[in-house]
C-alpha positions in Angstrom: 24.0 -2.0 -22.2 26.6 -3.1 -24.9 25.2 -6.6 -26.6 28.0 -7.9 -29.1 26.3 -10.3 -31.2 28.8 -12.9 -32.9 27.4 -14.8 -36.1 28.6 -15.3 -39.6 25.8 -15.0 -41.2 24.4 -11.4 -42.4 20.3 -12.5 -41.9 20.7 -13.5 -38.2 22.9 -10.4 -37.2 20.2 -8.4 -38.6 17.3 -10.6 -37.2 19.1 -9.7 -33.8 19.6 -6.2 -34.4 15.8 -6.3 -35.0 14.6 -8.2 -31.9 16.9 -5.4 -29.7 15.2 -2.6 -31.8 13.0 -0.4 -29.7 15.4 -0.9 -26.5 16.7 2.6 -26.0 19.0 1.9 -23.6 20.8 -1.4 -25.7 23.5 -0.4 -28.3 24.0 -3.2 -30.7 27.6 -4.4 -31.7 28.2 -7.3 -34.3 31.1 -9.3 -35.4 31.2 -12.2 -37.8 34.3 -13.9 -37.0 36.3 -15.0 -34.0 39.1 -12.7 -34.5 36.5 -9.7 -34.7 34.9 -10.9 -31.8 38.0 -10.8 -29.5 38.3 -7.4 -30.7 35.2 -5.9 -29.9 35.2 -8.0 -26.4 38.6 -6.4 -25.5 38.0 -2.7 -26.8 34.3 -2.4 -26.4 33.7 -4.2 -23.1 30.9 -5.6 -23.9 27.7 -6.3 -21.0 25.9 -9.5 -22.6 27.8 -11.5 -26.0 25.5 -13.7 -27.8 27.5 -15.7 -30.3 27.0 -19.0 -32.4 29.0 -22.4 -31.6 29.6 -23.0 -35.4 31.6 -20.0 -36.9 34.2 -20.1 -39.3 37.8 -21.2 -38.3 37.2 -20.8 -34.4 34.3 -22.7 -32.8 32.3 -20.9 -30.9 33.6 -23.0 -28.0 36.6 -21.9 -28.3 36.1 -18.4 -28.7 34.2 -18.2 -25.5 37.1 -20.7 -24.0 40.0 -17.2 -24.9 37.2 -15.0 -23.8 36.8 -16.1 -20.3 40.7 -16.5 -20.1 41.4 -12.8 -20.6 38.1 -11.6 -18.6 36.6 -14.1 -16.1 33.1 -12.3 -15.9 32.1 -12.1 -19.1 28.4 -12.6 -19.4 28.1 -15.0 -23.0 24.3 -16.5 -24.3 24.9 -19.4 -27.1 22.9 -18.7 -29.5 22.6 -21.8 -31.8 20.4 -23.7 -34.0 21.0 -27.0 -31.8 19.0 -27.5 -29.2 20.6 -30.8 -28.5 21.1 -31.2 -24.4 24.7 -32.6 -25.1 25.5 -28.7 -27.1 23.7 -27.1 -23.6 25.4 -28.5 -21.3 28.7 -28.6 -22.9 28.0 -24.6 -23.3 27.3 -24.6 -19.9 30.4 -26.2 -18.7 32.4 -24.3 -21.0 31.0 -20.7 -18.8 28.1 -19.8 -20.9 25.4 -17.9 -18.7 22.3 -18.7 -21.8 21.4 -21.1 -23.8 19.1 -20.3 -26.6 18.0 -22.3 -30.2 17.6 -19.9 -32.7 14.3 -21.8 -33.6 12.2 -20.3 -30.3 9.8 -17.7 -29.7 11.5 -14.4 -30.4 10.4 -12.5 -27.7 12.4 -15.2 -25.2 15.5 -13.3 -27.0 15.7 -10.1 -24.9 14.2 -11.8 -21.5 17.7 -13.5 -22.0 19.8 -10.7 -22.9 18.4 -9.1 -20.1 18.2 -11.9 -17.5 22.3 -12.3 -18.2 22.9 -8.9 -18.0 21.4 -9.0 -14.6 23.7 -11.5 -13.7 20.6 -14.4 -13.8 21.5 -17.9 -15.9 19.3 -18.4 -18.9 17.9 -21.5 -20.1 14.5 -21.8 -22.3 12.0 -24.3 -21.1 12.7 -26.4 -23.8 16.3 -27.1 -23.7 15.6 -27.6 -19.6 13.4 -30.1 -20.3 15.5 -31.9 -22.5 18.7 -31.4 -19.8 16.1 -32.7 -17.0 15.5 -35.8 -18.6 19.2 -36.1 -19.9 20.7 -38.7 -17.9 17.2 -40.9 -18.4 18.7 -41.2 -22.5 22.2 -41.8 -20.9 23.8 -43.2 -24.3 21.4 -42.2 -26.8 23.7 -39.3 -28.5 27.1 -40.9 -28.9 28.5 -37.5 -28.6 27.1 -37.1 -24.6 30.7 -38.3 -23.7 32.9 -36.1 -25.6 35.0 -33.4 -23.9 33.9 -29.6 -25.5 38.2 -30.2 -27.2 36.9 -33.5 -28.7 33.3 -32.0 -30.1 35.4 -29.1 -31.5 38.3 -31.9 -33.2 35.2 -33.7 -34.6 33.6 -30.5 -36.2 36.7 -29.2 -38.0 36.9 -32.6 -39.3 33.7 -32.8 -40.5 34.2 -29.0 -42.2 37.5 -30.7 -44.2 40.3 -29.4 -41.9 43.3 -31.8 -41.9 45.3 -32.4 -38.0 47.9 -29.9 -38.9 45.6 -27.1 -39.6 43.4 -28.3 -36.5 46.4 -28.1 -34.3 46.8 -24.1 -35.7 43.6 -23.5 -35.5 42.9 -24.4 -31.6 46.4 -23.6 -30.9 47.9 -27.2 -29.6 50.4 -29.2 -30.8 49.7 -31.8 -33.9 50.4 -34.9 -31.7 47.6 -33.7 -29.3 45.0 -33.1 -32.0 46.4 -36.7 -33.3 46.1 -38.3 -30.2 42.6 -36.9 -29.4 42.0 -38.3 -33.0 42.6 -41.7 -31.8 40.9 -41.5 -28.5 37.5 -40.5 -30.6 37.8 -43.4 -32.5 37.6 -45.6 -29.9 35.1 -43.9 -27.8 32.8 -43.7 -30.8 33.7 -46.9 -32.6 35.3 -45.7 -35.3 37.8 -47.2 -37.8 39.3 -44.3 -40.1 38.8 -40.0 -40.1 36.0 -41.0 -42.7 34.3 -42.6 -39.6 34.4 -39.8 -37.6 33.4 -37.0 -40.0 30.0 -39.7 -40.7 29.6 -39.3 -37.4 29.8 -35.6 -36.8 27.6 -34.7 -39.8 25.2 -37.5 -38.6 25.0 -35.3 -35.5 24.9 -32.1 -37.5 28.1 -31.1 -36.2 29.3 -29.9 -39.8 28.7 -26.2 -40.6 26.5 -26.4 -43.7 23.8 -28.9 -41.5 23.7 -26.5 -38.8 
């Protein structure tokens, strides 16, 4: 079994690598960016990806978005330090097969490398129990209502991108990252772009808070 594991950051690939250590037969893979990724998921093929929604450039929504576009099946577990129900279910409805904060037991790791590869869904009881009683907090995270395009808009925001590089980065055109822009503002009550990145830090949607 081929796990790619999709991070930035050095400690966590290594914490992964570690978890997966003893498993004879799971070969490890890493990238640490979103182009790297898309590499290793076309030339190694990959069984199980396990990769972070807050990398550099390319959200990890995104990634898994181009993923699923050029191979339908592909088996992904987010693997974040939000364990916000809003982040699981938009993972969900973006195709993830897992959902896993980086904060939980360890061992709950390979049961859901393992229970994807097998073709099972993965959630931990924790994030279920925050999806069950979802609806009950209807309105309590002002972010429940964003589309996974709008959460991503709002993140690169927050990180300092400006509506051009946005539009590169996700690529869509400037007057769809503009008009998205505008539609955030009023579903959040927002008056300026200084509004919204408030907002999305509040919610630990910039990098550096998650």
């Amino acid at each position: 079994m081929r796990v790619l594991i999709v991070d930035d950051h050095p400690m966590v690939i290594a914490g992964c690598r570690g978890m997966l250590s003893g498993q004879s037969d799971i070969e490890v893979l890493e990238a640490r960016d979103a182009d790297a990724a898309l590499e290793a998921h076309a030339s190694a093929q990959p069984d199980v990806i396990v990769l972070d929604i807050n990398l550099p450039g390319l959200s990890g929504f995104e990634l898994l978005r181009r993923m699923l576009k050029r191979k339908p099946d592909t088996k992904a577990i987010v693997f974040t330090m939000n364990d916000d129900p809003v982040f699981a279910a938009r993972s969900i409805e973006h195709g993830a097969k897992g959902y896993l904060a980086k904060s939980e037991d360890p061992a709950q790791f390979l049961k859901a490398v393992r229970m994807v590869a097998a073709g099972e869904r993965y959630l931990s009881n924790q994030v279920a129990q925050k999806l069950a009683f979802f609806d009950q907090k209807h309105g309590a995270n002002p972010l429940e209502g964003l589309s996974g395009r709008e959460l991503e808009i709002l993140r690169l925001l927050a990180e300092g991108k400006g509506m051009a590089e946005i539009a590169h980065i996700m690529r869509v055109s400037y007057k769809t990252v503009a008009n998205s822009c505008s539609l955030l503002k009023r579903k959040l009550g927002a008056r300026s772009r200084a509004d919204l990145i408030r907002i999305a830090v509040e919610n630990k949607l910039a990098k550096e808070l998650v």
